[in-house]
N, C-alpha and C positions, 0 to 999 in steps of 0.2 A: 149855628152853634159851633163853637171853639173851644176845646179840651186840649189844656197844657197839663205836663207832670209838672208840677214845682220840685216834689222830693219822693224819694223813693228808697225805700229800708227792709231790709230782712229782720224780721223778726222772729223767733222762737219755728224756722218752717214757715215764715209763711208772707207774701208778699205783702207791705202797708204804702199803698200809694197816697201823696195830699196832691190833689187834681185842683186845678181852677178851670171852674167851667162856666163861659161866657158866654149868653144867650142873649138875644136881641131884643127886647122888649115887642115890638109890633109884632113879631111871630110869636111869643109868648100871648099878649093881647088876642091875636087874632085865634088859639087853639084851644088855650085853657080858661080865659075868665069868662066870667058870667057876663051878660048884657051892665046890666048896673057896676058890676066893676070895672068894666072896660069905661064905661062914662065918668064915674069918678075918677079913675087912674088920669082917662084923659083931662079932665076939669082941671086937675091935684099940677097935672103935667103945663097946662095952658098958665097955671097961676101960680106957681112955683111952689107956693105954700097955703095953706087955706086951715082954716081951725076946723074943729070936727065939729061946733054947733053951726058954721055957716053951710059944710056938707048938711047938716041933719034939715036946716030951713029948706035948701035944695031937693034936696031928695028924700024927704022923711029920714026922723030920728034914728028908727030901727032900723031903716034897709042902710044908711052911711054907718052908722056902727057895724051892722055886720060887713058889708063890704069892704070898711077900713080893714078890720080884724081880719078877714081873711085877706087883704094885699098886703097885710104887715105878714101872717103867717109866710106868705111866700117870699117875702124877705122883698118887695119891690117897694115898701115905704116902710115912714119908720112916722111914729109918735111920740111928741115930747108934752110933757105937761106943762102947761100953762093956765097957770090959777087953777078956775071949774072947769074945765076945758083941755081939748089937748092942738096942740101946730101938728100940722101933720106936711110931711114933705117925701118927694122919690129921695130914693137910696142912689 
């Protein structure tokens, strides 16, 4: 993990840092996700892009939605809509 300052301001008393902070995905992968999101991440990762009903035929409906929802929460993919459907790609 790599933590730069971009900006840094005093305000009212009191320090406001804006940090970018860059983390490696395979160590993220390997501490924090779940089994099923580690295999979609990697699937999403092997094939650059993939809709959310071809994850749902792979890995059942319910566990690809919830495991997109939560790799979009941590900001490692992103979903766009398309038609009934969403594209889903890494960030």
């Amino acid at each position: 993990m790599r933590v730069s300052i971009l900006r840094e301001e005093c305000e009212n008393g009191k320090l406001v840092l804006l940090l970018k902070i860059e983390i490696e995905i395979n160590n993220l992968h390997q501490h924090e996700l779940s089994d099923l999101e580690g295999q979609v991440l990697d699937f999403i990762l092997d094939n650059n892009e993939i809709t959310q009903k071809e994850l749902g035929e792979l890995f059942g409906r319910a566990n690809a939605c919830r495991a997109v929802r939560n790799l979009e929460a941590m900001g490692l993919v992103r979903r766009e809509r398309k038609g009934k459907t969403y594209v889903i790609r890494v960030v």
